[in-house]
C-alpha positions as CSV (number, residue, x, y, z in Angstrom):
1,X,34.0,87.2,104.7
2,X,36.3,84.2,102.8
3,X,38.3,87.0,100.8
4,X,38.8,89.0,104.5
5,X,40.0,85.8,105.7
6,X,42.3,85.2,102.9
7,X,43.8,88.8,103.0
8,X,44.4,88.5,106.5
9,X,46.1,85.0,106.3
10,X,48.2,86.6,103.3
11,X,49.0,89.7,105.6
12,X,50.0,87.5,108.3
13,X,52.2,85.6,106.3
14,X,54.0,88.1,104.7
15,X,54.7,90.1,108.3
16,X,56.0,86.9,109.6
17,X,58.6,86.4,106.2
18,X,59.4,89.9,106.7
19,X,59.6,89.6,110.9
20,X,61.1,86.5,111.0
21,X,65.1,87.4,110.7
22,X,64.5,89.7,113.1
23,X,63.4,87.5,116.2
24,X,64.8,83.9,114.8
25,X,67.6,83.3,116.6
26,X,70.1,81.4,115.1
27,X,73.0,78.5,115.4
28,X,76.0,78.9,113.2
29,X,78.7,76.4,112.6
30,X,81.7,77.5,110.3
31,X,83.8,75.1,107.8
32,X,86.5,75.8,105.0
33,X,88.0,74.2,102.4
34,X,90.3,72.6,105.1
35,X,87.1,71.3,107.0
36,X,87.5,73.3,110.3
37,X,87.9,76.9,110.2
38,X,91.1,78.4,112.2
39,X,90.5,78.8,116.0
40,X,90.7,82.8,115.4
41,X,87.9,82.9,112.7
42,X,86.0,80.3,114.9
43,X,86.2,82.6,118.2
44,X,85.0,85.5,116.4
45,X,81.6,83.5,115.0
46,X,81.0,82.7,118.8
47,X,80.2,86.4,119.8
48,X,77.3,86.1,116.9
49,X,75.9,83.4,118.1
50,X,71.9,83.0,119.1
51,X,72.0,86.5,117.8
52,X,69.1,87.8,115.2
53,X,69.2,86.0,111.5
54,X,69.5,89.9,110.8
55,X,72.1,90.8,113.1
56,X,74.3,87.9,112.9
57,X,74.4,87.8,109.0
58,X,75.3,91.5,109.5
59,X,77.7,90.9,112.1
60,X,79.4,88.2,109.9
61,X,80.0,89.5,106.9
62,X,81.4,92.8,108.6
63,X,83.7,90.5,110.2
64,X,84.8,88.0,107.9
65,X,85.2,90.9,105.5
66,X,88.0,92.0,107.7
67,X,90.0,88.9,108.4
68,X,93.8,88.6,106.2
69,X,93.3,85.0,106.4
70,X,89.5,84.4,104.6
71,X,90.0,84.9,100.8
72,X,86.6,84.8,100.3
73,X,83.1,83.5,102.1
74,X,79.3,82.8,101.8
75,X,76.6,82.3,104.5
76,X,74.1,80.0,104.3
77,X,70.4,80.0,106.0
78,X,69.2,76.7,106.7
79,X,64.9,76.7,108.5
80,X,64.7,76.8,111.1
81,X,67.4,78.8,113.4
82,X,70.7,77.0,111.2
83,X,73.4,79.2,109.3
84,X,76.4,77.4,107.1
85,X,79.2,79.5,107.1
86,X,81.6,78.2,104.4
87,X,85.3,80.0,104.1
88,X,87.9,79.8,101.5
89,X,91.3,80.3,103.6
90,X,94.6,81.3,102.3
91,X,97.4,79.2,103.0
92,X,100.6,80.9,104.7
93,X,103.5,79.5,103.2
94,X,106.0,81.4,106.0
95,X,106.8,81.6,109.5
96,X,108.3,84.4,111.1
97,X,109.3,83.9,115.0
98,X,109.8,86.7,117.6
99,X,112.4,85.4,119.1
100,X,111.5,87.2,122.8
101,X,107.6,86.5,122.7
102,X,108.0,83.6,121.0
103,X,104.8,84.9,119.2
104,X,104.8,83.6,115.2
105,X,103.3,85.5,112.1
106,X,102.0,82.7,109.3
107,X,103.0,84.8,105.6
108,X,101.4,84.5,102.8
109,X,103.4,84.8,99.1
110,X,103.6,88.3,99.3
111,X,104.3,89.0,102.4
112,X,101.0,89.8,104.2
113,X,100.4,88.1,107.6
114,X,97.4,85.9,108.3
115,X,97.1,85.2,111.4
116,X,99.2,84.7,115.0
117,X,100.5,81.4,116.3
118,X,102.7,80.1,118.9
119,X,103.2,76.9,117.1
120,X,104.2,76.5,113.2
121,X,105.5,73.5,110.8
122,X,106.2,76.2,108.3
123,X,110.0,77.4,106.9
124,X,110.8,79.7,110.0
125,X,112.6,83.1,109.8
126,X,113.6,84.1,113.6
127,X,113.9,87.8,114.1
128,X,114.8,90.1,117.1
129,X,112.5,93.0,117.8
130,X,108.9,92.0,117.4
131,X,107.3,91.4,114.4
132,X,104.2,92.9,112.2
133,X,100.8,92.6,113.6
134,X,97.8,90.5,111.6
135,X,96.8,92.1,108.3
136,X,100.0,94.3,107.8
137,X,103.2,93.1,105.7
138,X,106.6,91.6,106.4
139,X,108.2,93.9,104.6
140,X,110.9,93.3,101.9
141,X,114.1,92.2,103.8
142,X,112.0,89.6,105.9
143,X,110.0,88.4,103.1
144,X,113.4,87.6,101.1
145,X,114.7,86.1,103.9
146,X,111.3,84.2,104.5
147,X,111.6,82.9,100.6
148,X,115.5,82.0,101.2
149,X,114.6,79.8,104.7
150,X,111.5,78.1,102.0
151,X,114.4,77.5,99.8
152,X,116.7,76.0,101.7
153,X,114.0,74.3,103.6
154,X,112.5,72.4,100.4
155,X,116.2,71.2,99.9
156,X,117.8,70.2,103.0
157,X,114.7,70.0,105.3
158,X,116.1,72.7,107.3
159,X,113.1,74.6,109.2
160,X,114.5,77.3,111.0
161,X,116.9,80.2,110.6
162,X,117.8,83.8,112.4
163,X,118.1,87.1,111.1
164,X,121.0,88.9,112.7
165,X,123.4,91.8,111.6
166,X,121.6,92.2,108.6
167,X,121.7,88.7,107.3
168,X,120.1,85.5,107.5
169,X,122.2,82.7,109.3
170,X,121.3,78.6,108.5
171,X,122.9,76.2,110.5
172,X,123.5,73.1,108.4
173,X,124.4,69.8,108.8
174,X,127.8,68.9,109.3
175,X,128.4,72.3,111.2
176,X,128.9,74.8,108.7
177,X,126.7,78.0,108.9
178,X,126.0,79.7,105.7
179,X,125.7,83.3,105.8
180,X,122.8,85.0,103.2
181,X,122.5,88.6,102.3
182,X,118.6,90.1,102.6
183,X,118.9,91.3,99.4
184,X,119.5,89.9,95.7
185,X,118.1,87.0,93.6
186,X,117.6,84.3,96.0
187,X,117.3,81.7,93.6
188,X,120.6,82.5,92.2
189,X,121.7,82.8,96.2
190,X,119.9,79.3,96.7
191,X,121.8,77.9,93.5
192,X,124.9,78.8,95.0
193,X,124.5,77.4,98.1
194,X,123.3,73.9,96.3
195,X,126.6,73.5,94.1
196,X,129.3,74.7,96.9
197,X,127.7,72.3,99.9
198,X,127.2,69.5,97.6
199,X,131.3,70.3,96.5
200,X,132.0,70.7,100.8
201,X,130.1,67.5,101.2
202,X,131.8,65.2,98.3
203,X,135.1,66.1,99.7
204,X,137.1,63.3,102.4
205,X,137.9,65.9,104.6
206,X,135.8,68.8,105.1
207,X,138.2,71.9,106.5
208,X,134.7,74.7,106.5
209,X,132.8,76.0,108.7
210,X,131.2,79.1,107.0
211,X,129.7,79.6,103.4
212,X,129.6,83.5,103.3
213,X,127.5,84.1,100.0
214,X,127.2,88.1,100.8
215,X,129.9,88.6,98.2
216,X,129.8,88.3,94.1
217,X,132.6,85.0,94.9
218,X,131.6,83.5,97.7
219,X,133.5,83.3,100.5
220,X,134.7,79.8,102.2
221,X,136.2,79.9,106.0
């Protein structure tokens, strides 16, 4: 009788171990590296939860798995009904603005989009058009533009700029638009730009309005 009464406790216990994702349900909170996770990541999370341990851990790594903007993840059971989800996220370094919607891509290094914003502190590229959806690229002409707005950005605290006509167009101080080709070395372009301002600037009267660096010699208007 004591060994049919252990075997059954022992059955009982193993049923439940191996029942027991499928009828716990469970709470999940998400954090990254950042603390909170982005409000897109976090929305998506909602719809799994008090869902199965089995079918939410399922459900989340599907998910996460196909989100631009987690690098990389891991989940977390806590007893009784708690998972930890913890995400490493990439940091967009760009901005690129539609300038109808308004909508805003956040770009990572290479050129892939992250996420969707209306709101960004980023360099900003404005562009007429529409503009890539999550998860696909820039593409090469906005992405050089992107890294020439970072540029010129890091030095003159500039945050926005507009493609147009196949250029990108930066309004500086003092009024004198300068004029970038989408195409090149931009750190040469950028280097340019650095010594003929800084000449403009030193100068008692300043007679320019435009800094046309499309050409091999720039061009001064």
């Amino acid at each position: 009788m004591k060994n049919i009464l252990i075997t059954t406790a022992a059955v009982i216990i193993i049923l439940g171990l191996v029942l027991y994702p499928f009828f716990v349900k469970v709470r999940i909170e998400c954090k990254s590296q950042v603390g909170s996770c982005p409000v897109e990541i976090e929305s998506g999370i909602s719809k799994m939860q008090y869902k199965s341990l089995f079918k939410a851990r399922s459900e989340l790594s599907k998910f996460l798995k196909s989100q631009p903007l987690v690098s990389d993840f891991s989940v977390q059971f806590k007893l009784p009904d708690f998972l930890q989800v913890n995400l490493i996220i990439r940091e967009p370094l760009f901005a690129l603005k539609d300038s109808g919607s308004g909508n805003i891509d956040l770009v990572g290094k290479n050129g892939e989009v992250f996420s969707s914003t209306q709101n960004s502190n980023l360099p900003t590229v404005v562009v007429v058009g529409g503009i890539p959806a999550v998860g696909a690229n820039v593409g090469g002409q906005n992405l050089f533009a992107l890294e020439l707005e970072a540029g010129v950005y890091e030095m003159y605290q500039i945050q926005s700029s507009d493609i147009q006509n196949k250029t990108l167009l930066v309004d500086m101080p003092g009024g004198i638009r300068v004029i970038f080709p989408l195409e090149g070395d931009y750190q040469v372009l950028l280097g340019a730009l650095r010594l003929i301002y800084s000449k403009i600037q030193s100068e008692p009267v300043n007679s320019y309005s435009q800094i046309d660096l499309r050409y091999k010699n720039p061009v001064l208007r």
